[in-house]
C-alpha positions in Angstrom: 0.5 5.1 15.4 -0.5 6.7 12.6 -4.5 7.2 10.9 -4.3 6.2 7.3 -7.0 5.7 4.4 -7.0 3.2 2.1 -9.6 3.9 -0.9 -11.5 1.5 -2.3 -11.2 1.5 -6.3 -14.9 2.4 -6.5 -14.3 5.6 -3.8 -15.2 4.1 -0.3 -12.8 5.0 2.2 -11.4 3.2 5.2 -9.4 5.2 7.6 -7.5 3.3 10.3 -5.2 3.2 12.9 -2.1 1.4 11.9 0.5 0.6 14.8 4.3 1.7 14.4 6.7 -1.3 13.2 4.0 -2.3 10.7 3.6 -2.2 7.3 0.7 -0.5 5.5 -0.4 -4.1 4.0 -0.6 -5.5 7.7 -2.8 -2.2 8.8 -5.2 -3.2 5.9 -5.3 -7.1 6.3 -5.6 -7.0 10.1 -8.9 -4.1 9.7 -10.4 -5.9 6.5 -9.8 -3.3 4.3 -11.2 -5.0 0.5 -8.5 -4.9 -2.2 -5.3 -5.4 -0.7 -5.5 -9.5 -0.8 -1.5 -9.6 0.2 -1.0 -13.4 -0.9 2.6 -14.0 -0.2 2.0 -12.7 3.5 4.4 -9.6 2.9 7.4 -11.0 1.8 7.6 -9.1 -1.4 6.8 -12.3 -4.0 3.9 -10.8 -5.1 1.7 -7.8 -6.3 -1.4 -8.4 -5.0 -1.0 -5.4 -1.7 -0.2 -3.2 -5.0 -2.0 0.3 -4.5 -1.6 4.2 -5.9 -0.4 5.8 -3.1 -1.5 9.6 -3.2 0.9 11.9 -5.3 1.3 14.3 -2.0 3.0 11.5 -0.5 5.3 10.2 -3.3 8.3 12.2 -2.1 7.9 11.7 1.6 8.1 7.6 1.4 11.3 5.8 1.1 12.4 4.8 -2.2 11.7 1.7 -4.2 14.2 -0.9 -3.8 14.8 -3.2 -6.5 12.6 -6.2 -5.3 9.3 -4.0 -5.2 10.6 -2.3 -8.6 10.3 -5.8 -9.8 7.1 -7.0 -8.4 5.2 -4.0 -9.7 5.7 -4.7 -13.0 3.3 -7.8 -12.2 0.9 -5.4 -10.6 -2.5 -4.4 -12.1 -2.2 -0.9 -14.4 0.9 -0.1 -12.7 2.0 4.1 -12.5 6.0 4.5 -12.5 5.4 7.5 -10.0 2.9 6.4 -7.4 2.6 2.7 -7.5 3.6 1.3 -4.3 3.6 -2.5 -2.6 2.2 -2.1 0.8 3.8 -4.9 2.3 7.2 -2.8 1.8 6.0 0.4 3.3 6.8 0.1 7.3 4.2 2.5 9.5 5.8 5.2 11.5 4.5 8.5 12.8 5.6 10.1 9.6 3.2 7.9 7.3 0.2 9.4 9.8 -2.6 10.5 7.2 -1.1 8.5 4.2 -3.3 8.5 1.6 -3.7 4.9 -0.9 -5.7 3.8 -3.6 -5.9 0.2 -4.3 -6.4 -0.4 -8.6 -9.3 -2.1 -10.1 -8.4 -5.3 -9.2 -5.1 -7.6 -8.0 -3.3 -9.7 -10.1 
């Protein structure tokens, strides 16, 4: 299990308790967090779980693969460094107190 937050563009902040074998987009769909609308259900054919993930975590997530690369560039203001689909980032112990920010909006 692991506690992350998920920050509202305009600053609120949700932190929740998101169960191993998950993904981060799941954790925020299944607690109601606004922002991450997740329209494809987590099967990577869209943007809209798109969020800035905090830049002390950049280096301690898997990389990108090519089929996230690719649905970024659909994504809302995206930032090469900490742009991240949330449907593609799997919750283990090591994500506990993850950091995200979700953009203005979803596209």
């Amino acid at each position: 299990m692991a506690k992350i937050t998920y920050v509202e563009h305009g600053g609120k902040e949700h932190v929740v308790e998101v169960a191993n074998g998950m993904t981060v987009m799941e954790g925020a769909r299944d607690n109601n967090i606004p922002g991450i609308e997740a329209d494809c259900g987590g099967a990577c054919a869209c943007s809209t779980c798109h969020v800035y993930v905090d830049a002390a975590w950049i280096e301690k997530l898997p990389a990108k693969d090519d089929m996230e690369e690719d649905m970024l560039d659909f994504a809302y203001e995206p930032d090469t460094e900490r742009s991240r689909l949330t449907c593609q980032l799997k919750v283990t112990d090591a994500l506990d107190g993850l950091r995200v920010q979700m953009p203005e909006k979803q596209i």
